[in-house]
C-alpha positions as CSV (number, residue, x, y, z in Angstrom):
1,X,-23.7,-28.8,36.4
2,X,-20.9,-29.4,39.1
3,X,-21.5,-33.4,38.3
4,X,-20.9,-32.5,34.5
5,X,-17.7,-31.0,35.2
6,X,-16.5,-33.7,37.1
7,X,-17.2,-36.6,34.8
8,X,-15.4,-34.3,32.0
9,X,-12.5,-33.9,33.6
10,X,-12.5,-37.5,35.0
11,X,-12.9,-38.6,31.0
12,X,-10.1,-35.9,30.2
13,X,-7.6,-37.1,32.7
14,X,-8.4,-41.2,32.0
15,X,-8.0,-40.2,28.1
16,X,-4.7,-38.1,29.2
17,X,-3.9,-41.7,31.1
18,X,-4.4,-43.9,27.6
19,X,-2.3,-41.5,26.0
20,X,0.7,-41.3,27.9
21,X,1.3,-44.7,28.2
22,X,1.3,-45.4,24.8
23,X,4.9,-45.4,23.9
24,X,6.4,-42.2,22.5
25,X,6.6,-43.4,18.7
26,X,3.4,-44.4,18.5
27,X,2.6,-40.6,20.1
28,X,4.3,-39.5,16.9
29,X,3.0,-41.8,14.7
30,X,-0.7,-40.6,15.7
31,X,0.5,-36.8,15.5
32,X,1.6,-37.3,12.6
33,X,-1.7,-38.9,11.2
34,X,-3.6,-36.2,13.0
35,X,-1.5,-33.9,10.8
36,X,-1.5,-35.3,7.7
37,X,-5.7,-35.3,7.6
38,X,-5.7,-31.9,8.4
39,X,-3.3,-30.9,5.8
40,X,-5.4,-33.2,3.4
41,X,-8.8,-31.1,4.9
42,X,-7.3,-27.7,4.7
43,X,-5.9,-28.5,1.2
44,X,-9.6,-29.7,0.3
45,X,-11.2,-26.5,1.6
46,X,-8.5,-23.8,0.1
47,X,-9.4,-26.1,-3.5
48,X,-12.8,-25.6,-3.5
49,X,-12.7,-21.8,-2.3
50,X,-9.9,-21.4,-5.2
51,X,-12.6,-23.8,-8.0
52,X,-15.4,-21.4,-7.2
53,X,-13.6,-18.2,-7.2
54,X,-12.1,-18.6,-10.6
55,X,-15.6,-19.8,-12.5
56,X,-16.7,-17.3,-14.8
57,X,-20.5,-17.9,-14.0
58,X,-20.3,-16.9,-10.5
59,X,-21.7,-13.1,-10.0
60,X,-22.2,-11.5,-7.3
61,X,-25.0,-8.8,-6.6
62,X,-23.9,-6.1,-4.9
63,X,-26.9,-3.5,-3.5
64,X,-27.3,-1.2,-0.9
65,X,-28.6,-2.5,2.4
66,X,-32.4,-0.9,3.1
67,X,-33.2,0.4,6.3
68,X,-36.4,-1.8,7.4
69,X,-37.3,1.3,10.1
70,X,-37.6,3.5,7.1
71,X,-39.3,0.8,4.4
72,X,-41.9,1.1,7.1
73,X,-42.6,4.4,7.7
74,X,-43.0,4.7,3.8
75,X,-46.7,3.2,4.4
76,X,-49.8,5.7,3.3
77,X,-51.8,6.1,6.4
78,X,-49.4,9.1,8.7
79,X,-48.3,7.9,12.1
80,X,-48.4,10.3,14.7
81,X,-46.3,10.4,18.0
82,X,-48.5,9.1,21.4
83,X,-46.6,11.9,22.9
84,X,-49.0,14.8,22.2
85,X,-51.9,13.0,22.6
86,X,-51.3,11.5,26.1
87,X,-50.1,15.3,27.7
88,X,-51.7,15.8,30.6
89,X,-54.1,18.9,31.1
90,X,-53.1,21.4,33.3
């Protein structure tokens, strides 16, 4: 795990390296480039949420959420607690 780490951070610092001596417009350049797809992206994403939202087809079913603890104890045969059976005698 400790080896891990240490190629990590010896990948992080070389890429921290590359980048700094790239000259600072170019820095901006790539920022900006960074920016402008994720822009683009989030743009895409709040589209589609906004396209699905406003169709008239899409319902939504609202029920109430069933308690599986109690669906099972709804079964025919009775069950009965170990408790009393298991007492010891006196």
């Amino acid at each position: 795990m400790k080896n891990l780490r240490t190629n990590t951070d010896r990948y992080i610092d070389k890429l921290d390296e590359s980048w700094q001596a790239l000259p600072i417009r170019k820095q901006r350049r790539y920022t900006m480039y960074f920016f402008a797809g994720y822009l683009l992206f989030t743009a895409a994403v709040v589209f589609k949420i906004w396209h699905n939202a406003g169709r008239l087809d899409s319902d939504m079913v609202i029920e109430h959420i069933e308690n599986p603890v109690l669906k099972k104890n709804e079964s025919p045969v009775s069950v009965q607690g170990t408790l009393s059976k298991n007492k010891p005698k006196k």
